[in-house]
LUMFI-163428 format. One record per residue (C-alpha): residue in three letters; z, y, x. Coordinates in pm, whole numbers, padded with zeros to 5 digits, always signed. Example, Ala and Ser with C-alpha at 12.3 -4.5 7.8 and 13.67 -1.06 7.14 Angstrom:
ALA+00780-00450+01230SER+00714-00106+01367
END
This chain:
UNK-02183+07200-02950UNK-01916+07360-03182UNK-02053+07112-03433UNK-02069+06808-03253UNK-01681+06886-03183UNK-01594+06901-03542UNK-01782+06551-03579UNK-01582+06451-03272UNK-01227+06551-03465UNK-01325+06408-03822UNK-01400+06094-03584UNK-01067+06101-03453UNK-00922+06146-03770UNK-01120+05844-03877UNK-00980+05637-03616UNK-00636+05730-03639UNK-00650+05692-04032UNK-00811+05330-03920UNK-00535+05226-03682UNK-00274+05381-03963UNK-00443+05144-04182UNK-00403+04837-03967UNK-00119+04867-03824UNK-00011+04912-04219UNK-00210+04537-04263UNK-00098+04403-03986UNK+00264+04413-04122UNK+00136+04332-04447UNK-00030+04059-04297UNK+00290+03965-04112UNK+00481+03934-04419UNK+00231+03723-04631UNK+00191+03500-04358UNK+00591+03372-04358UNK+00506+03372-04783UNK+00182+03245-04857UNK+00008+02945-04771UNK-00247+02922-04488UNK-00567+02940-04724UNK-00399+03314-04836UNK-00385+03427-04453UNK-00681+03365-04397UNK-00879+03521-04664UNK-00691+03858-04612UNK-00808+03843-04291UNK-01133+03785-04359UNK-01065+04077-04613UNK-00963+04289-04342UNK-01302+04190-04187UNK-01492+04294-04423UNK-01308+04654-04479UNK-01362+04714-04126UNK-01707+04656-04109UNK-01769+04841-04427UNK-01603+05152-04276UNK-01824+05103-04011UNK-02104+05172-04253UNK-02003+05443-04456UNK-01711+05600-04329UNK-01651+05801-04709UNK-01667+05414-04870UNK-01455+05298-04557UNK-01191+05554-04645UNK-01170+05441-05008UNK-01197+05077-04892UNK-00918+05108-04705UNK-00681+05328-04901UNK-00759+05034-05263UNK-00693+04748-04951UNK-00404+04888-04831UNK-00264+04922-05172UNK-00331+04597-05263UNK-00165+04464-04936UNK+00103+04669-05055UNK+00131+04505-05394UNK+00083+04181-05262UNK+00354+04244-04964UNK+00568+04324-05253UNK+00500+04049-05489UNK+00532+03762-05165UNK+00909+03919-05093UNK+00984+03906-05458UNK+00845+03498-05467UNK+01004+03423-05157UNK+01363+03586-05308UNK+01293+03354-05556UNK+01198+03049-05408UNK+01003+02941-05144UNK+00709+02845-05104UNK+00432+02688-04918UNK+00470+02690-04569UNK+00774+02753-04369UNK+01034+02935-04515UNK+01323+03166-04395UNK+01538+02806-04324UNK+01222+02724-04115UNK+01179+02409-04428UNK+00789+02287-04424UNK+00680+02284-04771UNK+00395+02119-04757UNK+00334+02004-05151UNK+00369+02377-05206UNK+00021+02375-05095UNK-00160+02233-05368UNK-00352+02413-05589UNK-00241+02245-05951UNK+00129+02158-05986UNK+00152+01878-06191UNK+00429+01989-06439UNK+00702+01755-06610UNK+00593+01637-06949UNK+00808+01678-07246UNK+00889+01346-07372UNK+00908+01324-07789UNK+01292+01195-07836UNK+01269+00875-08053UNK+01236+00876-08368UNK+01504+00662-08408UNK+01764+00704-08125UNK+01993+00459-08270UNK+01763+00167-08260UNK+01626+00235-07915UNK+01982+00194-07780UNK+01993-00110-07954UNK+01676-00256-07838UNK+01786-00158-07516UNK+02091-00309-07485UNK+01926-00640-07649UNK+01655-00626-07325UNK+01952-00590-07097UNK+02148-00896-07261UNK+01827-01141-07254UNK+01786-01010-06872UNK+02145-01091-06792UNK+02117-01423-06990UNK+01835-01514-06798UNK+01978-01434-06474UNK+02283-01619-06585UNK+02084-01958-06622UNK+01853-01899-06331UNK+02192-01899-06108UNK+02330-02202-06320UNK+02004-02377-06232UNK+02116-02321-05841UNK+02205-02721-05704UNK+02468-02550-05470UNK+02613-02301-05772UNK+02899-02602-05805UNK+02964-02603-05420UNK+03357-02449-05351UNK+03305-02206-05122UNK+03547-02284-04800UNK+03690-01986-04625UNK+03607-02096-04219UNK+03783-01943-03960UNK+03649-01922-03603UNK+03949-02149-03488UNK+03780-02380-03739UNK+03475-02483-03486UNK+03595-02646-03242UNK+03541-02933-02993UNK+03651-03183-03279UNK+03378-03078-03534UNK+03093-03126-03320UNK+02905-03426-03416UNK+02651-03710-03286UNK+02421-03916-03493UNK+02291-04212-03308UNK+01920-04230-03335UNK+01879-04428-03694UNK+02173-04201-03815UNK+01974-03906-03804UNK+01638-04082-03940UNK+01844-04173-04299UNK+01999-03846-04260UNK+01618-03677-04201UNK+01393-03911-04282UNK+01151-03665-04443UNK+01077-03593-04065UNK+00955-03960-03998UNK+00774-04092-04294UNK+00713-03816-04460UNK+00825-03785-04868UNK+00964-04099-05009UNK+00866-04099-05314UNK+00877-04445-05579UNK+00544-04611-05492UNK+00308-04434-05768UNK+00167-04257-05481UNK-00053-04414-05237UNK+00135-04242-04952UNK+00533-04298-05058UNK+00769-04368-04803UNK+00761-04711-04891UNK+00387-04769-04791UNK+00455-04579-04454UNK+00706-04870-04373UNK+00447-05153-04439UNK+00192-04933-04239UNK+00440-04900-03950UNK+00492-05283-03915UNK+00121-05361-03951UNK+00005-05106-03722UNK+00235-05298-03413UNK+00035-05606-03518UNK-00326-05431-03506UNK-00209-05283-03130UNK-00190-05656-03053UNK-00521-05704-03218UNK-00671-05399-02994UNK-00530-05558-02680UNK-00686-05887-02759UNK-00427-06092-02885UNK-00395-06283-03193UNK-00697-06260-03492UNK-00485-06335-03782UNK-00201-06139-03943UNK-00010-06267-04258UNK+00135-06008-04514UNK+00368-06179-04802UNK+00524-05900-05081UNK+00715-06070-05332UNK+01003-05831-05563UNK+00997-05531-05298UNK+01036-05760-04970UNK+00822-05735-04724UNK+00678-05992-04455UNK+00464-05950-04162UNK+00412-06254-03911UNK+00140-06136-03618UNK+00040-06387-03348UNK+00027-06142-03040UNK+00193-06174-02757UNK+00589-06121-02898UNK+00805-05886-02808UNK+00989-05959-02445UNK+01290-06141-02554UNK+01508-05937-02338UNK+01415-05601-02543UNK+01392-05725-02881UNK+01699-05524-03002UNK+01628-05229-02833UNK+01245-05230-02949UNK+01350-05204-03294UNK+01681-04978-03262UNK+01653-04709-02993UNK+01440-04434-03028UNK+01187-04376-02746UNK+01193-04736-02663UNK+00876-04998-02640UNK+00570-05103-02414UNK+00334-04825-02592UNK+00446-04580-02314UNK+00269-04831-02056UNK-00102-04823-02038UNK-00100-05174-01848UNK+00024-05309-02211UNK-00110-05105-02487UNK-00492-04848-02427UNK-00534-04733-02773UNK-00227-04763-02973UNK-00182-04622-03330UNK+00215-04576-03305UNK+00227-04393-02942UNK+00612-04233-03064UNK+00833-04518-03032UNK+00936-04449-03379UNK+00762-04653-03657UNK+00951-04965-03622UNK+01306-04803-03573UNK+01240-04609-03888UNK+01175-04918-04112UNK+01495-05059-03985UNK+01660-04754-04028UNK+01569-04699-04363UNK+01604-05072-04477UNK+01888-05283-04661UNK+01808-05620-04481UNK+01588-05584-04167UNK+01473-05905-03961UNK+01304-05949-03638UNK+01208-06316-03467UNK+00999-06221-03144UNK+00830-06602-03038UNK+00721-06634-02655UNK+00655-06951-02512UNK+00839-07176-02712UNK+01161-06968-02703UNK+01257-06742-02954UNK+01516-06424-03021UNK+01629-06322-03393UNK+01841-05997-03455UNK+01887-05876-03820UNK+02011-05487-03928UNK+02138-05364-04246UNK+02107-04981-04286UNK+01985-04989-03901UNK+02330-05141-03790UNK+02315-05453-03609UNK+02468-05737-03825UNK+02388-06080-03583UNK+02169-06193-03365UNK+02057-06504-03149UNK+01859-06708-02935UNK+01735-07029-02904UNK+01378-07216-02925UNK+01129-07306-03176UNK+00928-07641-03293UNK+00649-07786-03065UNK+00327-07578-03119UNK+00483-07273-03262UNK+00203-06961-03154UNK+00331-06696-03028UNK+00404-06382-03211UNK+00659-06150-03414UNK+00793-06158-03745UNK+00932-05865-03945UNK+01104-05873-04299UNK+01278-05585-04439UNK+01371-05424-04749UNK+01350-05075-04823UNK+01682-04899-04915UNK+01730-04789-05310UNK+01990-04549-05167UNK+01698-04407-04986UNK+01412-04471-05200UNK+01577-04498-05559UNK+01409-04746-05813UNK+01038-04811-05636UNK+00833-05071-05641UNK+00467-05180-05477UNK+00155-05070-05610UNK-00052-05402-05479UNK-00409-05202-05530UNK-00260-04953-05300UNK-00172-05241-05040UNK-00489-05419-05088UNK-00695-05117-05023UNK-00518-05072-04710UNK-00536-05442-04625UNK-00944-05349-04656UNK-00908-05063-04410UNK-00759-05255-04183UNK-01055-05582-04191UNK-01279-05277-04194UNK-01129-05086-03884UNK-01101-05431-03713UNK-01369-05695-03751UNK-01318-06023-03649UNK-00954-05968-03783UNK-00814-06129-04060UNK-00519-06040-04248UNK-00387-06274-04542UNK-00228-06107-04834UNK-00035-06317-05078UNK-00252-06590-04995UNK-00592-06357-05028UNK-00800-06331-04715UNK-00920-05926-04636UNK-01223-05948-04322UNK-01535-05755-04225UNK-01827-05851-04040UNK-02016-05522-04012UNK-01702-05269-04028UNK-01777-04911-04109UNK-02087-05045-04267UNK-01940-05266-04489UNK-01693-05028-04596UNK-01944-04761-04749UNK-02133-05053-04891UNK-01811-05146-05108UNK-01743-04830-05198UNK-02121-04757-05293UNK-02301-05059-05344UNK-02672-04967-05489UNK-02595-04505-05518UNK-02766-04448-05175UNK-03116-04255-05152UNK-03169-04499-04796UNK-02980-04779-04635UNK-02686-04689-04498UNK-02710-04630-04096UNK-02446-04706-03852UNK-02382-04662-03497UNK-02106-04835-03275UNK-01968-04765-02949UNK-01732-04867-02760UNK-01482-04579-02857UNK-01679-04418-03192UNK-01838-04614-03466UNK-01962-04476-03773UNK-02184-04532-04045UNK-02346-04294-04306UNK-02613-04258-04590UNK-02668-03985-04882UNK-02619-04046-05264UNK-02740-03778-05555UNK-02353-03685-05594UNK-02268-03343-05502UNK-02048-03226-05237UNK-01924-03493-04920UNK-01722-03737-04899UNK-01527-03901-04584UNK-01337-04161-04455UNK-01173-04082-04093UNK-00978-04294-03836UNK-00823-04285-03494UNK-00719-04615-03380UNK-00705-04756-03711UNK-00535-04499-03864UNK-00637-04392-04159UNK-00648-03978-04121UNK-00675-03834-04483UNK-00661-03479-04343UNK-00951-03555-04065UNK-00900-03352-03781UNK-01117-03295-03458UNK-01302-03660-03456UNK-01431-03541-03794UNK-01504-03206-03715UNK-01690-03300-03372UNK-01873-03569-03600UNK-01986-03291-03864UNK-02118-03135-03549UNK-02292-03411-03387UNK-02453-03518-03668UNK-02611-03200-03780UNK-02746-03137-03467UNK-02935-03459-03412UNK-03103-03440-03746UNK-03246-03071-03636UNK-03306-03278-03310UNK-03497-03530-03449UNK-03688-03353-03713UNK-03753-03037-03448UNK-03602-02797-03743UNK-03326-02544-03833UNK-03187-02689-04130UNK-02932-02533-04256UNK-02572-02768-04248UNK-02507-02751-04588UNK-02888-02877-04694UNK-02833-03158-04421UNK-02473-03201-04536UNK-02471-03202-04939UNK-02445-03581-05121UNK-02357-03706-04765UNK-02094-04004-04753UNK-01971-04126-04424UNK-01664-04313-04206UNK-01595-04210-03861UNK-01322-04448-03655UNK-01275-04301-03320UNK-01040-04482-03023UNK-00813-04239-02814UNK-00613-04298-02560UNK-00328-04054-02618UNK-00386-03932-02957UNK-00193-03621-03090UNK-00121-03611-03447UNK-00004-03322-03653UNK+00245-03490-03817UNK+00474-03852-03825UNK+00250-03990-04111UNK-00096-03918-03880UNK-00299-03769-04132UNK-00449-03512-03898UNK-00575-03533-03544UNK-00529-03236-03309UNK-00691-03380-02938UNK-00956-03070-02895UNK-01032-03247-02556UNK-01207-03470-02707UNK-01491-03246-02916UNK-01748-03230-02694UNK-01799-03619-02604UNK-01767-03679-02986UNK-02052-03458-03099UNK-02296-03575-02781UNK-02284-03925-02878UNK-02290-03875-03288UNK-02627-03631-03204UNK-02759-03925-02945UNK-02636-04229-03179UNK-02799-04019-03482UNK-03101-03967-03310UNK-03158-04307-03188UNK-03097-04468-03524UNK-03337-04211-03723UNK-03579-04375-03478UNK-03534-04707-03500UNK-03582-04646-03895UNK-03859-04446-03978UNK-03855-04502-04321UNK-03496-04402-04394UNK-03551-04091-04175UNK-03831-03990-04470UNK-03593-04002-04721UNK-03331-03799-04542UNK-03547-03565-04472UNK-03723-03536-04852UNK-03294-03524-04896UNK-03215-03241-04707UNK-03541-03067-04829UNK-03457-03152-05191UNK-03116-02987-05134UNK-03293-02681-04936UNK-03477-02588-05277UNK-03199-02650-05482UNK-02970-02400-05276UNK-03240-02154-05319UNK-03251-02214-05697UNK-02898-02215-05745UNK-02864-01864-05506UNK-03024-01613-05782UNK-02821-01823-06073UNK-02505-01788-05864UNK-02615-01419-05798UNK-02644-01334-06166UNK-02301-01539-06233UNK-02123-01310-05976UNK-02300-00975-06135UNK-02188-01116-06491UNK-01849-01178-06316UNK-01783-00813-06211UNK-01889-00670-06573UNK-01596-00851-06710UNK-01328-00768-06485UNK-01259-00694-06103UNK-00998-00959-06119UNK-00992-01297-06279UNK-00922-01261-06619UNK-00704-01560-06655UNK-00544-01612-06348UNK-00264-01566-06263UNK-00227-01569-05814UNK+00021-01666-05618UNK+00115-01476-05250UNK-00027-01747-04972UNK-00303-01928-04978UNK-00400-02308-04704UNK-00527-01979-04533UNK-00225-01879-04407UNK-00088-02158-04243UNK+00230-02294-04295UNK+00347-02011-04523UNK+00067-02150-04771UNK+00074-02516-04690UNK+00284-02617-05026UNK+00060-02378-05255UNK-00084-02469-05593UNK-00247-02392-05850UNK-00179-02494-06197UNK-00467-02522-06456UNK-00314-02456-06847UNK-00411-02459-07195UNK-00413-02139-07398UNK-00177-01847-07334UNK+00159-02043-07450UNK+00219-02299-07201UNK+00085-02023-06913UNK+00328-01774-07001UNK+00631-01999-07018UNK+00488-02105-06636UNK+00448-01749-06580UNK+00812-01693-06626UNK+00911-02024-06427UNK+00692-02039-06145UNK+00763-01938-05775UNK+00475-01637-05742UNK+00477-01702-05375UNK+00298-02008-05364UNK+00205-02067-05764UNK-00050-01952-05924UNK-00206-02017-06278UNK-00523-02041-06449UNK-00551-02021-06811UNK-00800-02245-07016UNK-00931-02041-07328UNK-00920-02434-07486UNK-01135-02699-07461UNK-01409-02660-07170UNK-01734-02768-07188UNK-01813-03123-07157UNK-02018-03080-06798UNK-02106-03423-06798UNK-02502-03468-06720UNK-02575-03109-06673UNK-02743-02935-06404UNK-02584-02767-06102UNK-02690-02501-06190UNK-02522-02469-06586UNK-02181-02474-06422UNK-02257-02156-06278UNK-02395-01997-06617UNK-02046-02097-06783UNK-01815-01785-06766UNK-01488-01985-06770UNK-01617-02246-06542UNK-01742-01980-06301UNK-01438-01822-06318UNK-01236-02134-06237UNK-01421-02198-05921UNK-01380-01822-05848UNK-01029-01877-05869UNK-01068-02189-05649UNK-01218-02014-05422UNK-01461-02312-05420UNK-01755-02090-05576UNK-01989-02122-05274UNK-01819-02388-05087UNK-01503-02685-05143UNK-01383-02597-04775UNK-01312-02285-04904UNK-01038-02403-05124UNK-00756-02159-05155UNK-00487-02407-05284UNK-00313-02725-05150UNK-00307-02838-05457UNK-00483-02838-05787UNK-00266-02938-06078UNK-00337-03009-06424UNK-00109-02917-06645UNK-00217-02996-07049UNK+00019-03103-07326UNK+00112-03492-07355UNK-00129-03515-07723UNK-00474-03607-07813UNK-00625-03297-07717UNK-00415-03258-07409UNK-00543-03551-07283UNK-00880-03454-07373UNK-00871-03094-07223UNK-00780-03322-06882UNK-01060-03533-06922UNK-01304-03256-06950UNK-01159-03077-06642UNK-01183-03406-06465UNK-01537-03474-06501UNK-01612-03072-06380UNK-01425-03194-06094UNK-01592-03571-06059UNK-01912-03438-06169UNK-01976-03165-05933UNK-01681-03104-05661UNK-01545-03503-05579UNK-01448-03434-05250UNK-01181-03294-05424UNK-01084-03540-05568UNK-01159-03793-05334UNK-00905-03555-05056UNK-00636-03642-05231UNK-00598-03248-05369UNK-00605-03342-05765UNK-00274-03407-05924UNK-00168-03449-06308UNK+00185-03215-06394UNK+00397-03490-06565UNK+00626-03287-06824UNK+00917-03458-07000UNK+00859-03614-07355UNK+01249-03565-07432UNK+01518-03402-07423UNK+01858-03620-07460UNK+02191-03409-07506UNK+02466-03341-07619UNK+02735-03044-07591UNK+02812-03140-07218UNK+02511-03237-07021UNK+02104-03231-07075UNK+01907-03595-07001UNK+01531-03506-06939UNK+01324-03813-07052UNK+00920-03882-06919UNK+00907-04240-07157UNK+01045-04404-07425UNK+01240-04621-07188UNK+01423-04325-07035UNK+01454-04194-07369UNK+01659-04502-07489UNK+01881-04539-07161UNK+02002-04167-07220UNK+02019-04253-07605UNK+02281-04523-07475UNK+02453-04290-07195UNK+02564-04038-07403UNK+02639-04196-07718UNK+02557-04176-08086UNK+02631-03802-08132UNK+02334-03708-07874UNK+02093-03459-08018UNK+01733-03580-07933UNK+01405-03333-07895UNK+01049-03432-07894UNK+00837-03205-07666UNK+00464-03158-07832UNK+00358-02919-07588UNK+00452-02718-07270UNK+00513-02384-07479UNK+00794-02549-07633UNK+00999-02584-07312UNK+01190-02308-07246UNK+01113-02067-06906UNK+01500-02123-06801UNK+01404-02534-06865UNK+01071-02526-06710UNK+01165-02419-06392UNK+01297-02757-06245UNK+00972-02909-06411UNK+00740-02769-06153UNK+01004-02689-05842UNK+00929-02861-05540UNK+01220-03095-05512UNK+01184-03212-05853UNK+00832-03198-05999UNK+00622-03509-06091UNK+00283-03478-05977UNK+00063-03811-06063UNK-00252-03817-05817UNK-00580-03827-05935UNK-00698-04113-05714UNK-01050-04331-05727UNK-01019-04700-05600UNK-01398-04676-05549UNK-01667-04441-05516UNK-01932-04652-05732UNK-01701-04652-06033UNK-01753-04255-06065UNK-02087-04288-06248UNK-01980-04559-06481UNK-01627-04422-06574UNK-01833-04069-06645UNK-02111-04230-06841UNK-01892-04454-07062UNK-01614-04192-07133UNK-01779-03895-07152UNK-02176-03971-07197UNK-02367-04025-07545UNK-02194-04251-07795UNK-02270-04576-07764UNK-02208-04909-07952UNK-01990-05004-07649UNK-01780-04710-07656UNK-01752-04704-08033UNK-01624-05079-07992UNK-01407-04977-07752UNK-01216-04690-07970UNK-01218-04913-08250UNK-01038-05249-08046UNK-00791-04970-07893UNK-00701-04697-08174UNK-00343-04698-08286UNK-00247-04595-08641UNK-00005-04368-08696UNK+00299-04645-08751UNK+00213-04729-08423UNK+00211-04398-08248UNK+00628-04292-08154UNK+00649-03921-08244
END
C-alpha cells in the first residue's frame, strides 16, 4: 500500500509538472498565435500533441520532452516578440492589419538593377523617346477636323426658346441623308447614293407593275440626268406635291392600292427630291395632267392642265443629283444595266428600255442563273414558282455558295430570313427525297441559287433594304422550298442523280480534307498559339453593332504593316502581314490550301478556316503597293479568294485600299493626289514653288500621314466586284493559268516601256 502511495504522489507530481507545462504552452501558444502565421499554430499544436502522448508513454522521456519543448516555446515566444517589435507579420497584427502576403513562403526580393553604363546617354535617349511621343501626339491632335473649331463659352441663358430649331422634312434628309440612302459615295460603287436615287424612282414604277398596271418602263441617263416615264396608273392629281415632298405621305400605306410594295416608308421619292438640283414630276390621268418641279426639295412652280389625244397614263420623274451633296459623280452604266436585268428578271413580262436597249425575261429566276452561268452547272438548273416564292437553283464544281436574294424586287445583298428559311427548306427536302442525313454543308457546297420572295409588310434592317428581318415568315418559307424541292427532284430524275453523286462527291471530299485540315491545325499550334502575322483588332461582325465597321487589312512585308500598325484604330482594325508573294493557288486542290502555312494562317485569321459564315471581319481589304509586284501580290490573293472562297467575293466583302500616288505641297498646306490628273490640278493650285513626292510604296507614308488614308470618313476602298459568275474561270485561266500564245500576245500588244511609264 505504502508503495502504491508513493506511485500515487510521483503521479501527482507528474500531473502537476504536466499542467505547469501547458499552461506554460498555452501562453506560449497564445503569443505565437498573434505572431506567426496560421501554418506555425498549428504545427506547435500538433507538437504539443505529440509531447503529450509521448509522456503518456514514458513518463522519464515525457519529462525531458517537455522540459526541451517548453524551452523551445520559450525561445520561439521570445524570437516572435522580438519579429513582431520589428515588424509585423503574417496575420493580424497589434493594429488588428491583415497581412495576408506575409504568408507566403518565398518573398520575392527587389532586384538590384546594374546603373547604365552610360548615364549620360540614357537621359538623352530618353528625353529623345519623350520628344518623338509628344511630336506624335502633337500631329495626331492636328489631324483632329474639329482642332480649328473656336471654342464658344455657352451660358445657360444661352438656350433658350429662340435657339430651338425645326427642319421641315427634306431639311433634315440633306442635313442626314446618310440615314436615307445610305453613303453617298461618287458612283464607283455599285451601291452610291446616286444609284439608291435611280432605284427609288424605279421601284414606284415596278409597284405599278405588281398591281397590274403598265408593262413598259423607259429609263433615259444622259450627263448625270436621270429619266423615268412608267405607264401605271399616275399619281392622283390632287396629291402630286405632297407625294413627292412630305414625309409619310403616299397610297403604299393602303392595301386597297399597293399588296406587295418595295418602298412601304413613304420616303424614297421625297429623298431624291430632297437630295436633287432640278427635280420634275408630271403625274398623267385621264387626259389631264399636273407638273410641279423642286430644286434642293423646295418647290420652284407648278401647274395643271391636259395632255395630247392618246397620251397613256402614267408618271414621269427627272432629277439631278446634287454635287453639293454628292461632289463630282458620275454613272457607272454596267452598274445600271445590271440592275435594269434584275429588274426584267424579278418581273417577267416587264420591259424596261434603257437608252434605247430593251432588258426582259421570260423564265425569271431561271434565266438569271443561266446568264450568270451559262454551260458551269453539273445538272440543269431547277426552278420552282409560286405565287409569293420563286426560285431557281443548280450546283457548279466552284467551291463555297453563292446567292442572289429578293423581297419584292428588291435586291437584298445581306439576305435575311427569306434566305435563311430557303437554306432550310431546301436542305431538308433533299434528305426528304433521297431518305438520308446528309450533312448541310455536303448538300450545300458549289450550290448557286436566287430566291425572290413577296411580303406584304416587309421589315428591312436598314433604308437601303439590304437585309430582311420578318421572322414570321420562316416557317411557310422553308415548307414550300422542302415541298417545291421535292416535287421538282421528281419530276427530274436524272438531275436528282447528279445532285446526289454532288453531294456524295462533296461528302468524301470533307472527309479527305478533315485529317489534312487536322494536321494543318496541329502544324498551326507548333508555330505559335497566336497568329504569327496578325495583327487583331477588338470587335469582330460577332458582336453586333460594335463590330459592324470592322476590317481587316491584308499587307506586304513588315514595312507597310507597321506604319498601319501605328495608324490604325485597334478597335475595329486589324492586320495581316504577307511574308511576300503567295503562292499562285490557281488549279490546285482544296486540299493544298490547307498544307500552305501562310495561307492556312490567313484563313485562320479570317476565321473562314472551316467555314465563310464564320467570317470575323466586315471587310477584307487589300492593301499592296501601287507597282508591278503590288499589283501582282493582289492578283495572287485574288485568285485564293476567287479560287476557293467566292462567296466572298461575290457578298460584296472584298475591297482594294486605294493609297495616294502624290503628295503636292508646299510650306502652307498638303494636296494628297490618287492620279496624275489630281496630281496636275494641285501642281496648278499651289503654284510653281510646290514640292512634289512620288509614293512607291505604303512604308513610305508616314504613321502621322497614314492615318486619314484608312479612317472611316476618308478612306478609298475600290470593291472587288464580278459582273458575272461565268467569267471567273476564264479571267483565272487566262491571267493566272499556264502561258499561253494568247497571253504572251496579250503582254506583248499591252507592255509599256519605261518612257511611257510616269514615275
Amino acid at each position: 500500500m505504502g508503495g502504491i502511495k508513493k506511485e500515487e504522489k510521483d503521479t501527482t507530481a507528474k500531473k502537476a509538472a504536466v499542467k505547469s507545462s501547458s499552461e506554460k504552452k498555452s501562453t506560449a501558444k497564445t503569443t505565437v498565435k498573434a505572431a506567426e502565421p496560421k501554418k506555425a499554430a498549428t504545427k506547435t499544436a500538433a507538437t504539443k500533441t505529440t509531447a503529450k502522448a509521448t509522456e503518456k508513454k514514458t513518463p522519464a522521456a515525457g519529462k525531458k520532452v517537455a522540459a526541451k519543448e517548453e524551452s523551445k516555446k520559450e525561445a520561439a515566444s521570445s524570437t516572435a516578440k522580438k519579429t513582431a517589435a520589428k515588424k509585423p507579420v503574417a496575420g493580424i497584427d497589434e493594429t488588428g492589419t491583415f497581412r495576408a502576403w506575409d504568408n507566403a513562403k518565398t518573398v520575392a526580393k527587389t532586384k538590384k538593377v546594374a546603373a547604365p553604363s552610360n548615364a549620360v546617354e540614357e537621359r538623352a535617349a530618353d528625353k529623345k523617346a519623350t520628344a518623338e511621343a509628344e511630336a506624335k501626339l502633337a500631329a495626331a491632335k492636328k489631324a483632329d477636323p474639329n482642332a480649328g473649331i473656336e471654342k464658344k463659352e455657352v451660358t445657360a441663358a444661352d438656350y433658350s426658346d429662340d435657339k430651338i430649331r425645326h427642319l421641315d422634312a427634306l431639311e433634315h434628309i440633306r442635313l442626314r441623308s446618310g440615314m436615307y440612302i445610305g453613303r453617298l459615295g461618287d458612283g464607283s460603287n455599285q451601291n452610291d447614293g446616286i444609284y439608291i436615287l435611280l432605284k427609288e424612282i424605279i421601284d414606284n414604277s415596278i409597284d405599278e407593275f405588281i398591281m397590274g398596271f403598265g408593262s413598259k418602263i423607259d429609263v433615259e441617263i444622259k450627263e448625270n440626268r436621270v429619266k423615268v416615264r412608267d405607264y401605271g396608273r399616275g399619281i392622283p392629281l390632287g396629291k402630286v406635291i405632297d407625294c413627292v415632298s412630305e414625309i409619310n405621305t403616299g397610297g403604299k400605306y393602303n392595301d386597297d392600292v399597293f399588296q406587295f410594295s418595295v418602298g412601304m416608308n413613304g420616303v424614297g421619292t421625297k429623298a431624291v427630291n430632297a437630295l436633287s438640283s432640278y427635280f420634275r414630276v408630271i403625274s398623267i390621268r385621264d387626259g389631264k395632267c399636273v407638273e410641279a418641279i423642286f430644286a434642293e426639295g423646295k418647290l420652284q412652280s407648278n401647274k395643271s392642265g391636259a395632255v395630247k389625244p392618246g397620251t397613256k397614263n402614267g408618271t414621269y420623274f427627272e432629277f439631278v443629283p446634287d454635287v453639293k451633296i454628292f461632289g463630282k459623280y458620275s454613272f457607272n452604266m454596267e452598274y445600271v444595266e445590271k440592275r435594269m436585268w434584275n429588274y426584267a428578271y424579278l418581273n417577267s413580262g416587264l420591259t424596261l428600255r434603257l437608252n434605247g436597249q430593251d432588258f426582259a425575261s421570260e423564265n425569271g429566276l431561271l434565266d438569271l442563273l443561266t446568264k450568270e452561268l451559262e454551260s458551269e452547272t453539273i445538272y440543269p438548273i431547277g426552278s420552282y414558282t409560286g405565287e409569293h416564292l420563286q426560285f431557281a437553283f443548280t450546283h457548279t464544281n466552284a467551291y463555297g455558295e453563292n446567292y442572289f436574294s429578293f423581297v419584292n424586287g428588291q435586291y437584298t445583298s445581306d439576305g435575311g430570313t427569306h434566305l435563311a428559311a430557303f437554306k432550310e427548306g431546301f436542305i431538308k427536302g433533299v434528305n426528304d427525297f433521297f431518305q438520308s442525313s446528309y450533312k448541310s454543308e455536303d448538300i450545300r457546297e458549289g450550290i448557286t441559287a436566287a430566291v425572290l420572295v413577296k411580303v406584304k409588310d416587309p421589315v428591312f434592317e436598314s433604308q437601303t433594304k439590304n437585309k430582311l428581318g420578318n421572322t414570321d415568315i420562316r416557317a411557310w418559307i422553308v415548307g414550300e422550298v422542302q415541298s417545291g424541292l421535292d416535287n421538282w427532284l421528281h419530276k427530274n430524275p436524272k438531275a436528282a442523280e447528279r445532285l446526289k453523286a454532288k453531294i456524295e462527291a462533296n461528302e468524301k471530299l470533307r472527309t479527305e480534307l478533315s485529317s489534312v485540315k487536322k494536321q494543318a491545325k496541329e502544324n498551326a499550334k507548333k508555330v505559335s498559339i497566336r497568329i504569327p502575322k496578325l495583327k487583331d483588332c477588338r470587335y469582330f461582325v460577332q458582336d453586333g453593332k460594335k463590330g459592324e465597321n470592322s476590317m481587316i487589312f491584308i499587307t506586304e512585308g513588315d514595312s507597310a504593316s507597321g506604319t498601319m500598325t501605328h495608324s490604325r484604330n485597334a478597335d475595329y482594325q486589324a492586320i495581316f502581314s504577307l511574308r511576300g508573294k503567295p503562292e499562285n493557288m490557281y488549279g490546285k486542290k482544296q486540299s493544298d490550301i490547307y498544307k500552305n502555312d501562310e495561307l492556312y494562317q490567313l484563313m485562320m485569321a479570317l476565321g473562314i478556316e472551316n467555314s465563310v459564315e464564320n467570317l470575323k471581319y466586315s471587310k477584307i481589304v487589300i492593301a499592296t503597293d501601287a507597282d508591278n509586284d503590288g499589283f501582282h501580290i493582289r492578283n495572287l490573293v485574288l485568285t485564293f479568294f476567287l479560287g476557293y472562297f467566292e462567296e466572298l467575293v461575290t457578298s460584296g466583302r472584298v475591297f482594294i485600299l486605294e493609297t495616294p500616288l502624290f503628295r503636292v505641297r508646299n510650306k502652307k498646306e498638303n494636296i494628297y493626289c490618287y492620279s496624275e490628273a489630281e496630281r496636275d490640278a494641285a501642281q496648278k493650285k499651289l503654284g510653281k514653288g510646290c514640292e512634289v513626292n512620288r509614293f512607291k510604296g505604303l512604308g513610305e507614308i508616314n504613321p502621322e500621314e497614314f492615318e486619314q488614308f484608312i479612317a472611316p470618313e476618308t478612306m478609298h476602298l475600290t470593291p472587288v466586284e464580278v459582273s458575272q459568275l461565268k467569267i471567273i474561270p476564264q479571267l483565272l485561266s487566262f491571267y493566272m493559268g499556264k502561258n499561253t500564245p494568247e497571253r504572251r500576245k496579250f503582254i506583248e500588244e499591252h507592255l509599256l516601256s519605261n518612257a511611257e511609264i510616269d514615275v
